[in-house]
C-alpha positions as CSV (number, residue, x, y, z in Angstrom):
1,X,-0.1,15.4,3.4
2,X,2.1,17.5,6.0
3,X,5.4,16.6,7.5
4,X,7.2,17.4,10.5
5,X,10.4,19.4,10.6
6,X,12.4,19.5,13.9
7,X,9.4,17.6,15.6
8,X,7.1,20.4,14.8
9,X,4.1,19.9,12.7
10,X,3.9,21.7,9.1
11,X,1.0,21.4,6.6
12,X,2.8,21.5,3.7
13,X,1.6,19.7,0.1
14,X,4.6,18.8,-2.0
15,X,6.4,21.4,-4.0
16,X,5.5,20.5,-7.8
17,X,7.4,23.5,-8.4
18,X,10.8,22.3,-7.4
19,X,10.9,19.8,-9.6
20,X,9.6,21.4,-12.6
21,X,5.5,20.0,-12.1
22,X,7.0,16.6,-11.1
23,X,6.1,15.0,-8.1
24,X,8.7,13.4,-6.3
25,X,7.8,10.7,-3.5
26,X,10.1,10.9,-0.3
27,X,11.6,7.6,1.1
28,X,10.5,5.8,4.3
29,X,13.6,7.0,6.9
30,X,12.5,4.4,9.7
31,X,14.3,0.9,8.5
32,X,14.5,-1.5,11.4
33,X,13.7,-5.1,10.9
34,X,11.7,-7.5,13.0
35,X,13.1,-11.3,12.3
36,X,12.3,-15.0,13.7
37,X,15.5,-14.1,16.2
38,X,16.3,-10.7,16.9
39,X,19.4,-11.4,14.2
40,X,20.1,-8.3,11.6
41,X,17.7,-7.7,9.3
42,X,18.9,-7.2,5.2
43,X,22.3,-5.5,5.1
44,X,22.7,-5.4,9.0
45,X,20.2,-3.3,9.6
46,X,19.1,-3.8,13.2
47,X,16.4,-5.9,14.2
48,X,14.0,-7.2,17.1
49,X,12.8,-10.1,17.7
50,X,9.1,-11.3,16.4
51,X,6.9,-12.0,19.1
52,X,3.5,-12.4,19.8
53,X,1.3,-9.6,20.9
54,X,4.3,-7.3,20.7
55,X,3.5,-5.3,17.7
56,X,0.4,-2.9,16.6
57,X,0.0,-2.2,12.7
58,X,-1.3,1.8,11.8
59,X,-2.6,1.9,8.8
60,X,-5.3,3.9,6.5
61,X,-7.7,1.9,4.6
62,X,-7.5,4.3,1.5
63,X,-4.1,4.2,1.2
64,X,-2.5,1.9,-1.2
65,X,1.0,1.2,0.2
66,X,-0.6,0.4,4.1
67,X,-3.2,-1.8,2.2
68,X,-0.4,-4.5,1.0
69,X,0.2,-4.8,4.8
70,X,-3.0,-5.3,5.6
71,X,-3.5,-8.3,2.9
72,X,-0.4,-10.0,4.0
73,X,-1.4,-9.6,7.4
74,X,-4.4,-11.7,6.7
75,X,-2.8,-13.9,4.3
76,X,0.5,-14.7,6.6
77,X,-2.6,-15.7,9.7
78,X,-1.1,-12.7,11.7
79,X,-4.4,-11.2,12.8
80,X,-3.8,-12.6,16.2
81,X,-0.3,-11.8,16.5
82,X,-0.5,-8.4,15.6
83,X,-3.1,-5.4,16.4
84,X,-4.0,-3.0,13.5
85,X,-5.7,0.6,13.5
86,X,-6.3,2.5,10.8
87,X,-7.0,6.5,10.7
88,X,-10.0,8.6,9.0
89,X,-10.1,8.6,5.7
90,X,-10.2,12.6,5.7
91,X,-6.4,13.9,6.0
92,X,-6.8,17.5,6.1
93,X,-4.7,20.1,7.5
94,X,-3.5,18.1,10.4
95,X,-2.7,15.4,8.4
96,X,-3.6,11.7,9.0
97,X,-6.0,11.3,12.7
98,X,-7.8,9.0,14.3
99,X,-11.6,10.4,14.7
100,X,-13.5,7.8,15.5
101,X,-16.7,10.0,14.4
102,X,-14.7,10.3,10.9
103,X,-14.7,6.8,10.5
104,X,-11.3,5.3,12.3
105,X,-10.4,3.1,14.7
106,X,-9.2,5.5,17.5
107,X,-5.7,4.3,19.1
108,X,-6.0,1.7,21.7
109,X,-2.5,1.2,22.0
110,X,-0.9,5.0,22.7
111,X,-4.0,6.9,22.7
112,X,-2.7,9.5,20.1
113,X,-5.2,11.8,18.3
114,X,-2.6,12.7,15.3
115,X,-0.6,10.1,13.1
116,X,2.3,12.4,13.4
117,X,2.5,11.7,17.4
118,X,3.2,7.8,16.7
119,X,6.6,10.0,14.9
120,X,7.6,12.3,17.5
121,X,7.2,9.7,20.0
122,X,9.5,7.8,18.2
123,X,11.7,10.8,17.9
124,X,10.6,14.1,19.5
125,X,12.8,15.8,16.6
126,X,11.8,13.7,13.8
127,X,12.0,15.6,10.2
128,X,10.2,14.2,6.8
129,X,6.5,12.7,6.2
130,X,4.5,11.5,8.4
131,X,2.9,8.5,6.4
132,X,1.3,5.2,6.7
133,X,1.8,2.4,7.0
134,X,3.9,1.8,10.4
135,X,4.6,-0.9,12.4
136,X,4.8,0.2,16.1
137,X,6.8,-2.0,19.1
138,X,4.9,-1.8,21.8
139,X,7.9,-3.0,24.0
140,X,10.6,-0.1,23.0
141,X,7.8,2.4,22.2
142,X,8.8,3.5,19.3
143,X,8.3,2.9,15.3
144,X,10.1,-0.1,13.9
145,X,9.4,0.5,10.3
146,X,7.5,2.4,7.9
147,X,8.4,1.0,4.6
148,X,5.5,-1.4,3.0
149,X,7.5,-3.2,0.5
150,X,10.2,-3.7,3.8
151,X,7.0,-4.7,6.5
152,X,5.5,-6.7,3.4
153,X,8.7,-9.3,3.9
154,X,8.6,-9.0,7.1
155,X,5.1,-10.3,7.6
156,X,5.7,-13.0,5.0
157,X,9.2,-14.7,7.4
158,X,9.6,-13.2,10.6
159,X,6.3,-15.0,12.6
160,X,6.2,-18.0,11.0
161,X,7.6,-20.2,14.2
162,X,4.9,-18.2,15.8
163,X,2.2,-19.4,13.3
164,X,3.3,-22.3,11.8
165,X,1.9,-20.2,8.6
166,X,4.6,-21.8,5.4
167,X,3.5,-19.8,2.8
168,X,5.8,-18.3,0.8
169,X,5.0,-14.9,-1.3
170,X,9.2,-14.1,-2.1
171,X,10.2,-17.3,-2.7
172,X,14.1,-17.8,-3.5
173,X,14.2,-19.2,-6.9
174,X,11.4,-16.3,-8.1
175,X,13.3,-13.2,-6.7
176,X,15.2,-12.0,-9.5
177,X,11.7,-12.3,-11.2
178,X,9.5,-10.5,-8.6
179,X,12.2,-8.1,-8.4
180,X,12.3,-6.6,-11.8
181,X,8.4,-6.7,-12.0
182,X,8.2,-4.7,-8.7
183,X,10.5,-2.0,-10.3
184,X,8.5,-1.9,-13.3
185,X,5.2,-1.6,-11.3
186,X,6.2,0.3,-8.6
187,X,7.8,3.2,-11.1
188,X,5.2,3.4,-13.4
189,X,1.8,2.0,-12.2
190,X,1.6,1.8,-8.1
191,X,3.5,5.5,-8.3
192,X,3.0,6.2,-11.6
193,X,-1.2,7.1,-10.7
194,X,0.2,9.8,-8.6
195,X,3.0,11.2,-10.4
196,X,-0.1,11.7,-13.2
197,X,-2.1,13.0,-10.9
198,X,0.1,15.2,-8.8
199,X,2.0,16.7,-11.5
200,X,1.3,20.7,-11.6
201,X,2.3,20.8,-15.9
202,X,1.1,19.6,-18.9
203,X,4.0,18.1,-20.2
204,X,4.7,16.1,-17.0
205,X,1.6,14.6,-16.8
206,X,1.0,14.1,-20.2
207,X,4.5,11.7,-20.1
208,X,3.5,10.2,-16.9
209,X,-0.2,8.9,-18.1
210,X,1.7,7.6,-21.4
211,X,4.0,5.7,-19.3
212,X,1.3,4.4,-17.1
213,X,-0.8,3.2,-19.8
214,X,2.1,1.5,-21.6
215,X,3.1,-0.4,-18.2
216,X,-0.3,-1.3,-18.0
217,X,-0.1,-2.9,-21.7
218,X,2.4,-5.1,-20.7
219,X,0.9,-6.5,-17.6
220,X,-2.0,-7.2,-19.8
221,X,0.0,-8.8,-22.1
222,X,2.0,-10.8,-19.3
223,X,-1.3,-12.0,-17.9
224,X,-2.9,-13.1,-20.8
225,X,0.0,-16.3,-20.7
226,X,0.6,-16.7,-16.9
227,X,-1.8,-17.2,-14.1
228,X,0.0,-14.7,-11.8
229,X,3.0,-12.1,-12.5
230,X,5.8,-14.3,-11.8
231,X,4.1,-17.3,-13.1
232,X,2.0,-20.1,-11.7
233,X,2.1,-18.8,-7.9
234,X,0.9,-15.9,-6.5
235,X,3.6,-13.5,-4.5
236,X,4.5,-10.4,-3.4
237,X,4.2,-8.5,-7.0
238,X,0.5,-9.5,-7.1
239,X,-0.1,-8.2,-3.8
240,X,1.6,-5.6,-4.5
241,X,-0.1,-4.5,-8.2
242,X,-3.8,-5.4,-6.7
243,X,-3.5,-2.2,-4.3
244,X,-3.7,-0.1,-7.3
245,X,-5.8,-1.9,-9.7
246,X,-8.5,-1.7,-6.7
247,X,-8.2,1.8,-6.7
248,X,-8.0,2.4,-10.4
249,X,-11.8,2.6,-11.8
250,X,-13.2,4.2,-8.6
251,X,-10.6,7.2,-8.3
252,X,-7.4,7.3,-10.3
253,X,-9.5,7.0,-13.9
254,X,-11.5,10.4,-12.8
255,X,-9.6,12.0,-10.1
256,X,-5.9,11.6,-11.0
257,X,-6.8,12.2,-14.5
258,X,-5.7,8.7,-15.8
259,X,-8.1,8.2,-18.4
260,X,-7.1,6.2,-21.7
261,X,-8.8,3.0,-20.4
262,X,-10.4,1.5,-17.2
263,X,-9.0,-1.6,-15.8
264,X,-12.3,-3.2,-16.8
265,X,-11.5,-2.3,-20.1
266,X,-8.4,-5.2,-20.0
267,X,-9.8,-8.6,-20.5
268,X,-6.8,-10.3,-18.4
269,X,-6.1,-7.0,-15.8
270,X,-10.3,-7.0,-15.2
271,X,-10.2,-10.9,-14.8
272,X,-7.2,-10.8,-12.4
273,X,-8.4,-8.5,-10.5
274,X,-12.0,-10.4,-9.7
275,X,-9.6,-13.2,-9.0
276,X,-7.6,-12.0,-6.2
277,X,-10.2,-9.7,-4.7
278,X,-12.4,-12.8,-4.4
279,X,-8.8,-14.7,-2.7
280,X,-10.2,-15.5,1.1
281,X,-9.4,-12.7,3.2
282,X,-8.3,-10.1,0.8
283,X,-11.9,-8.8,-0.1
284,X,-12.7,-7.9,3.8
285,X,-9.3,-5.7,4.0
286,X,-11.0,-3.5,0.8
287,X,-13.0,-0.6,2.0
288,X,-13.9,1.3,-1.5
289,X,-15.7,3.9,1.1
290,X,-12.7,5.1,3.0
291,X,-10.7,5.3,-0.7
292,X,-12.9,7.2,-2.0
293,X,-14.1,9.8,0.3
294,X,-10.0,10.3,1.3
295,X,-8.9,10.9,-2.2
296,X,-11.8,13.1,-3.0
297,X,-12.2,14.8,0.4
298,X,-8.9,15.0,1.1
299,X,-7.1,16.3,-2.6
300,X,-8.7,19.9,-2.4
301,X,-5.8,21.1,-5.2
302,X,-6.9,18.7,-7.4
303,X,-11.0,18.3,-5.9
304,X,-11.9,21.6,-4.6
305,X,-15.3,21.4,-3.9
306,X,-14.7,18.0,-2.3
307,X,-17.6,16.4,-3.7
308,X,-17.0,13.0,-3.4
309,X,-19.1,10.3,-6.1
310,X,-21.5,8.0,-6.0
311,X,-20.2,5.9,-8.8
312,X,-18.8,3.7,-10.3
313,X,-20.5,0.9,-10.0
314,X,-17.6,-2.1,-9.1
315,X,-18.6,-5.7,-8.6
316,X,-15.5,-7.3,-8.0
317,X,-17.6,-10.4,-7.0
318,X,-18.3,-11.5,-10.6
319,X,-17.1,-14.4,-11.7
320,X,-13.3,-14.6,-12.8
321,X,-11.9,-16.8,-15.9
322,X,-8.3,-17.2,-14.9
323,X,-9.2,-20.6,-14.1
324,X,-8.1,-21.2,-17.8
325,X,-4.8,-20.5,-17.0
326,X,-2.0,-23.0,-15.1
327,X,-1.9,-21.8,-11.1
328,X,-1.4,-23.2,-8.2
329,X,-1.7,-20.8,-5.5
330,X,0.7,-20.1,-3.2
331,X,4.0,-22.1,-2.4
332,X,5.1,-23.4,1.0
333,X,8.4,-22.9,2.4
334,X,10.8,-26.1,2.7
């Protein structure tokens, strides 16, 4: 994972050292909106307006933050709408690409070879990570956003005159709710796997695992009385936990070190997670083969001799019992 500094390319892992074995996650720098109107986004921030065919989705298929894009893409009927490529699952020193002989796409909109172009194109000076996912305008040419939780809202209200798609994964009266359960989930599980598996001391990871496993515990426990995290619908806080369930058994148990329990091990989690694999749509945007050949091929501090494994053996398509609970999908707007 390298980064750009001045517009010039740097392979550069994160410094553990710093920040005494932690590792500390930089935040997304490119905020702009797209809503129904062109109107400012959340707390002004500037926006364009959503319009058909004017967008293009990069994303990696391993990666767990691009992969929420990808579901609500599918889920919000925005296939049409908006173009997606994804990269190689290999990011070695030249950071994210898009060989086509490594497994990606290639780039039919710009033609780049490096992820990091889609950045200096954007801003031929750009400094910080160069990361997926990002949402590209075709008609300014540059990057509107690359924030996943931000694109993840985006997707769920900015097309919907353009799809006539109502559902509703944020809805109003459930924010406060999905909103403390993101925090929760988002500090300790969806980052949590890599601030155990990144951190360079004992100590650190040893308090990161614990933490992990204990925020793990209570989304057990939540799901063994509701349906879905915030309750009988599902919304952006599933969505947004699946990513990393997904990923748990095939490459954060082994290679990120997080290894108290698999999530098959949790009745409700395992159960939960059949369910909204098996959701139409969201099993095709899965690809366990890019996951784990990137984190194993890619991770040489943690993985040196990049030997990526067979197992385990996943079959998300068993049958699910969540029917015993009270759900009712998703809600419509209005």
């Amino acid at each position: 994972m390298g980064l750009l500094i001045d517009g010039k390319w740097h392979d550069q892992w994160y410094d553990t050292k710093k920040h005494g074995g932690e590792f500390v996650r930089e935040s997304a720098k490119l905020r702009d909106w797209v809503t129904r109107d062109g109107s400012a986004g959340p707390e002004g921030h500037r926006a364009v307006p959503a319009e058909a065919g004017r967008f293009h989705l990069y994303v990696s298929l391993a990666c767990p933050w691009a992969h929420r894009t990808l579901i609500m893409r599918k889920l919000k009927g925005l296939d049409d709408l908006i173009g997606v490529s994804w990269v190689s699952p290999l990011m070695l020193d030249q950071g994210w690409t898009y060989h086509e002989d490594e497994g990606a796409s290639g780039d039919p909109v710009n033609g780049v070879e490096y992820h990091r172009e889609l950045y200096t194109l954007t801003d031929s000076r750009y400094t910080g990570r160069v990361t997926v996912p990002v949402l590209w305008d075709k008609h300014e040419k540059r990057i509107v956003n690359n924030e996943s939780a931000e694109l993840v809202r985006i997707f769920n209200d900015a097309f919907d005159d353009l799809t006539g798609n109502r559902l509703d994964f944020y809805p109003l009266d459930l924010r406060e709710t999905i909103d403390a359960i993101n925090d929760d989930v988002y500090d300790h599980i969806n980052n949590g796997v890599y601030k155990s598996g990144f951190a360079t001391e004992q100590a650190v990871y040893e308090k990161h695992v614990t933490a992990l496993f204990e925020a793990l515990d209570r989304v057990e426990r939540r799901l063994t009385e509701h349906r879905y995290l915030a309750g009988e619908w599902l919304t952006e806080a599933d969505i947004r936990l699946f990513t990393t369930l997904v990923r748990f058994d095939a490459v954060y148990y082994g290679h990120f070190k997080c290894n108290f329990r698999r999530i098959e091990d949790y009745p409700s989690l395992s159960n939960y997670l059949r369910e909204l694999y098996q959701w139409p749509g969201v099993a095709e945007t899965v690809s366990l083969d890019h996951i784990k050949r990137h984190y194993y091929y890619s991770h040489d501090t943690i993985n040196p001799t990049r030997i990526v494994p067979k197992g385990p053996l996943l079959d998300f398509d068993r049958p699910h019992d969540r029917e015993r609970l009270p759900g009712q999908g998703i809600r419509e707007k209005g």
